[in-house]
C-alpha positions as CSV (number, residue, x, y, z in Angstrom):
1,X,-1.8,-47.9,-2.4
2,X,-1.8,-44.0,-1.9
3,X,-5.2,-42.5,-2.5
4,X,-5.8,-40.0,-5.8
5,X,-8.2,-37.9,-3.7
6,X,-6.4,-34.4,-2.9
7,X,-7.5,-35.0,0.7
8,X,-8.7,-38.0,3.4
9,X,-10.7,-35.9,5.6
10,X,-14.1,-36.6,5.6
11,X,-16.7,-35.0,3.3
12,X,-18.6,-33.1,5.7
13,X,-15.0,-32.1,7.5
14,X,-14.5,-30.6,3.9
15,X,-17.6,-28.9,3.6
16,X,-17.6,-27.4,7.2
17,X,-14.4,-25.7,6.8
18,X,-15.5,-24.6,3.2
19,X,-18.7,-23.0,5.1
20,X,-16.9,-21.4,7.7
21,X,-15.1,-19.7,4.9
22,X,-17.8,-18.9,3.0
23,X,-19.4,-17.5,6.1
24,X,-16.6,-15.2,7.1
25,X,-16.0,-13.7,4.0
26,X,-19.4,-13.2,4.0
27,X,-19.6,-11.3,7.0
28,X,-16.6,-9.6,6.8
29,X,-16.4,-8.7,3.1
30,X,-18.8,-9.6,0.7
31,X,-21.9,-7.8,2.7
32,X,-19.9,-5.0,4.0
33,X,-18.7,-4.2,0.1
34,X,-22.0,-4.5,-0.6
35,X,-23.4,-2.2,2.0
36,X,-20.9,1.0,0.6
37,X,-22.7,0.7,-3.3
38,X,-26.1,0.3,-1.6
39,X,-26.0,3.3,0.6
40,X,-23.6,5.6,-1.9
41,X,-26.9,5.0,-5.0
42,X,-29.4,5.1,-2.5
43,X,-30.7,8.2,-3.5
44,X,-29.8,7.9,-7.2
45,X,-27.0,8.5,-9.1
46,X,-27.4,11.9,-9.5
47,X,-26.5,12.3,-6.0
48,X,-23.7,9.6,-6.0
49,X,-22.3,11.7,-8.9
50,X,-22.7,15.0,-7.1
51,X,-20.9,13.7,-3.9
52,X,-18.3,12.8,-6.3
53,X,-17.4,15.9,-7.9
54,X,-17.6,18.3,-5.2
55,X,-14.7,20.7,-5.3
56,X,-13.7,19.2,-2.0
57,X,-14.0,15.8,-3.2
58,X,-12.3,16.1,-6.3
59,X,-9.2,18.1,-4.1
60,X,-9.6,15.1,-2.3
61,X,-9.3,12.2,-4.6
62,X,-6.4,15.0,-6.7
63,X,-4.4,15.0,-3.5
64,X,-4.5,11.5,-2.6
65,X,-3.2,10.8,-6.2
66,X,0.0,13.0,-5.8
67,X,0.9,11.8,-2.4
68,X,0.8,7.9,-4.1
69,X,2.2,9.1,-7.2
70,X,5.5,10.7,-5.0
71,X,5.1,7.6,-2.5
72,X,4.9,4.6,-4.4
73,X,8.1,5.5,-6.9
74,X,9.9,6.2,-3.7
75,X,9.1,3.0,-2.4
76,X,9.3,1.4,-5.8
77,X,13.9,2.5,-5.5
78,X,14.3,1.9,-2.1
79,X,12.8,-1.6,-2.0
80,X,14.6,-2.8,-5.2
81,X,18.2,-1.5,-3.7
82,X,17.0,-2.8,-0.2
83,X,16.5,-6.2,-1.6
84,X,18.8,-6.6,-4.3
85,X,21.6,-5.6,-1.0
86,X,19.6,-8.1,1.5
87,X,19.2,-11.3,-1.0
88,X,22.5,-10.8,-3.3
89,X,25.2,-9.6,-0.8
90,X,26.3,-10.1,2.8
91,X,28.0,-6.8,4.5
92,X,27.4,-5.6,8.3
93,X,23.8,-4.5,9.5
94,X,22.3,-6.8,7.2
95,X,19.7,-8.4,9.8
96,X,19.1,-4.4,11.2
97,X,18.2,-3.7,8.0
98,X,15.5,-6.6,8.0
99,X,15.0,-5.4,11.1
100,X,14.1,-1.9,10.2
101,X,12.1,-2.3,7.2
102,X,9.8,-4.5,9.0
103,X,9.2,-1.4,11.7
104,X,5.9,0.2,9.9
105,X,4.5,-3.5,10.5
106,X,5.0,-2.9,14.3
107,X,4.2,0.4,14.8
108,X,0.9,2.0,14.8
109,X,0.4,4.3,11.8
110,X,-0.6,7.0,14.2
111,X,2.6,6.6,16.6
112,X,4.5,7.1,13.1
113,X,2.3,10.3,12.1
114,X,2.9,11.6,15.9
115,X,6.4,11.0,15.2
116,X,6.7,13.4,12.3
117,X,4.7,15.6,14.1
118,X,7.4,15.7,17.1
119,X,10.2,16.2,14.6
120,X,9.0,18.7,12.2
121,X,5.7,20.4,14.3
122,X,5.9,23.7,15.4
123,X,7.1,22.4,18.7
124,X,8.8,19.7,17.2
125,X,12.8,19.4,17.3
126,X,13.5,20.9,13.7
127,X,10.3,23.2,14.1
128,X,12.0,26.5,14.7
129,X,14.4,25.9,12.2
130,X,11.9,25.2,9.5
131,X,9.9,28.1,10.8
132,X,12.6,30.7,10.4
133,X,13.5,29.0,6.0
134,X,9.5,29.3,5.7
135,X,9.2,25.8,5.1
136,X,6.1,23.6,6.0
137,X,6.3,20.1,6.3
138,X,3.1,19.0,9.1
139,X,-0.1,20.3,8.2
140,X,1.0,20.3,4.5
141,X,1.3,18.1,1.7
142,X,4.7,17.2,2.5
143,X,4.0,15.9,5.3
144,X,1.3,13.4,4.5
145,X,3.9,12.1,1.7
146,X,6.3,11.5,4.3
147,X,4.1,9.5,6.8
148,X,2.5,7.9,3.4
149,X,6.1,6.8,2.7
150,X,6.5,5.4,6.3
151,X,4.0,3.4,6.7
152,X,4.1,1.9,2.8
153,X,7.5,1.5,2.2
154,X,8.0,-2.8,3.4
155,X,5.6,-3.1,0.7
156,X,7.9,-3.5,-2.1
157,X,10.8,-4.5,-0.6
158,X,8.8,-7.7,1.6
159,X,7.4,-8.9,-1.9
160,X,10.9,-8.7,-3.3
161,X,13.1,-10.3,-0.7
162,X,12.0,-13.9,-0.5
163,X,11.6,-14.0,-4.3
164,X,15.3,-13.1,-4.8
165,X,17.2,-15.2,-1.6
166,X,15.0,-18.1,-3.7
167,X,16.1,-17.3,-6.9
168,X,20.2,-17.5,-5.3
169,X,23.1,-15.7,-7.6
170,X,24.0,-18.4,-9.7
171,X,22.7,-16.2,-12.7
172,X,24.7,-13.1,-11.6
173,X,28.1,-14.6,-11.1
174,X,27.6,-16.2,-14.2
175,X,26.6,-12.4,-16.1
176,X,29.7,-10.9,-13.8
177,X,31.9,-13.7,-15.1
178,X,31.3,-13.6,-18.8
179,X,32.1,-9.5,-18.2
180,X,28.7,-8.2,-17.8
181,X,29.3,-4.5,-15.5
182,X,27.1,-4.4,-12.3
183,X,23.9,-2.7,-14.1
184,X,23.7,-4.6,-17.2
185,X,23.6,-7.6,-14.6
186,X,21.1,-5.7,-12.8
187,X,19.0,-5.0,-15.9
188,X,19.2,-8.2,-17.7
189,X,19.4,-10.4,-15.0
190,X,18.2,-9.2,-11.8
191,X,15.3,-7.5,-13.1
192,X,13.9,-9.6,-15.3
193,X,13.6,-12.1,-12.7
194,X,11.7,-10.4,-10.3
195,X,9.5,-8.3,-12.6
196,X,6.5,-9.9,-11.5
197,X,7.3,-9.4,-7.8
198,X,7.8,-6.2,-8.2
199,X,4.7,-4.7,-9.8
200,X,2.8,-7.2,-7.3
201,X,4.7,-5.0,-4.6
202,X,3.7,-1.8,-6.9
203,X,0.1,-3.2,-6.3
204,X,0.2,-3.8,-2.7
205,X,1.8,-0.3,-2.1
206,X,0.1,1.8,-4.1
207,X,-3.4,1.1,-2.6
208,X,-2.0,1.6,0.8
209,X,-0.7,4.8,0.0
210,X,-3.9,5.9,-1.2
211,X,-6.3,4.2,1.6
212,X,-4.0,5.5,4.5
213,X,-5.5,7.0,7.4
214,X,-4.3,6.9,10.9
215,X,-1.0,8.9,9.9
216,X,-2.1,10.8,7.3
217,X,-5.0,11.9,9.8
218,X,-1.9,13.2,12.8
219,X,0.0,15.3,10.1
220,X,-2.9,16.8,7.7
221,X,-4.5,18.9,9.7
222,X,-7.7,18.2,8.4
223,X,-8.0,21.2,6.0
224,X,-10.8,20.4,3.4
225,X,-9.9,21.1,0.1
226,X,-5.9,21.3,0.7
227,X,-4.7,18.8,3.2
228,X,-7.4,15.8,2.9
229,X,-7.1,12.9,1.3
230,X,-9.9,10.9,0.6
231,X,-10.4,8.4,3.7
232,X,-9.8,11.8,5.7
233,X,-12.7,13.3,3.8
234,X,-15.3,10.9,4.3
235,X,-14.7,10.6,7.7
236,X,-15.5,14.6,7.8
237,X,-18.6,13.7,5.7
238,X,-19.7,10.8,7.9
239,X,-19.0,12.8,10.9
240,X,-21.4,15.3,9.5
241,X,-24.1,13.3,9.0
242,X,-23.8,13.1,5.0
243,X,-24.0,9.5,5.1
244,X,-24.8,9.3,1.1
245,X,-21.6,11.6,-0.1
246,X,-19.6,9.5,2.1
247,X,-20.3,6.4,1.0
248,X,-20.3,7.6,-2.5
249,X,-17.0,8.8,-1.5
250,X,-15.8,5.8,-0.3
251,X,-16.8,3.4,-2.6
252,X,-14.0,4.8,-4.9
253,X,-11.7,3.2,-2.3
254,X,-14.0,0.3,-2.6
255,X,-13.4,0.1,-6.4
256,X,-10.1,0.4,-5.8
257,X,-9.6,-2.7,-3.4
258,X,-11.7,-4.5,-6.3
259,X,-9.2,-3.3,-9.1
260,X,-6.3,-4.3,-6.5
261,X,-7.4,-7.9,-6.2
262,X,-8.0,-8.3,-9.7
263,X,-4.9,-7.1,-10.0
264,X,-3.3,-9.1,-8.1
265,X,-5.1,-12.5,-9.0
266,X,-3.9,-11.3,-12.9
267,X,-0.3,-11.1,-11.9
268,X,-0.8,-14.5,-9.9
269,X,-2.0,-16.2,-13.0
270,X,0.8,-14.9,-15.3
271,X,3.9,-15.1,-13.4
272,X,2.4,-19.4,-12.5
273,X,2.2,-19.6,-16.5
274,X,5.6,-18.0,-16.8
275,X,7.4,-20.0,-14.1
């Protein structure tokens, strides 16, 4: 007679991989989360507000906005076409596309922010022609949107994918057949469907765009108050020995990787009672 217990391990097999869990999410999240709240109101917050609303800080925090408000839209269109082509239609270069969008995975962020650098730096291959229209792309705000872009841009599409390959295209070919055009498909059907996929994506990408670091760091330049984000300014502010503005600092990113897993969890919980 099958057992109703959910498992036929051992108790104390149960509770030892339960501790080990508990343990490393302990060690590796719980206290270090901690630690940045601790240290950014250690001296009051007075001071944790202050290091907050520095000019610096706030063109900081203002800049890291923009480059995930252009980022995250951008990667919002190209991952609902990249999908929608991948999981609804066959046609050549189909696995290099795969391929491809899985490349920020592989690559280091700061190979991908030297690689902008090599294309559009002074030195770089379209350097001298950018120099002689006046336009600035490294070093500039542009830049950092297009590296932010890079290394954010599987988000959307990776969350998308599997969702709609599972989903088949019963539901289209049936909208297509009844005389629905391509984009009323798209909006009645398609979308609907993967709606919760795709602000899970949203989630995912947007607080990667505003946590990057490694290639935002190549292409910024590092100038405070116009080309820093805000893990690029509290690395200047821990490098200078402000150890309480940067962890007031930080602990916005902190709040943000709070409000991203709530998030998340929210959409989990809705799109299971939906399904």
């Amino acid at each position: 007679m099958p057992s109703d217990r959910p498992t036929t391990e051992p108790a104390l097999v149960r509770c030892a991989l339960i501790g080990v869990a508990l343990v490393f999410l302990g060690l590796f999240l719980f206290i270090p989360l901690i630690a940045v709240f601790t240290f950014a109101l250690e001296k009051g917050v007075g001071v944790y507000l202050a290091a907050i609303r520095e000019p610096v800080a706030l063109a900081a925090v203002r800049l890291t906005l923009i480059t995930a408000a252009i980022a995250v839209p951008l990667n919002l269109v190209f991952g609902v076409a990249a999908s929608w082509a991948i999981a609804k239609f066959n046609f050549v270069g189909k696995n290099a596309l795969i391929t491809l969008i899985d490349l920020p995975f592989a690559v280091s962020p700061v190979i991908s922010g030297l690689i902008f650098v090599l294309l559009f730096g002074m030195q770089g291959l379209l350097g001298p022609w950018l120099a002689d229209h006046d336009l600035k792309i490294i070093f500039a705000v542009p830049g950092i949107v297009l590296a932010t872009v890079f290394v954010t841009f599987p988000f959307v599409a990776r969350e998308l994918i599997p969702l709609m390959q599972a989903q088949g295209t019963e539901e289209e070919e049936a909208a297509i057949v009844l005389g629905a055009s391509g984009w009323q498909t798209f909006f009645r059907i398609t979308l609907p469907n993967m709606k919760w996929g795709l602000l899970y994506g949203v989630i995912l990408c947007n607080a990667r765009a505003m946590g990057e670091f490694g290639a935002v760091s190549v292409v910024s330049g590092h100038v405070r108050g116009l080309t820093n984000t805000v893990p690029l300014h509290v690395e200047i502010l821990y490098n200078e020995y402000s150890f309480t503005a940067a962890f007031a600092v930080s602990s916005l990113l902190a709040l943000l990787a709070l409000v991203t897993l709530a998030a998340k969890d929210i959409l989990g919980r809705i799109s299971k009672d939906k399904s």
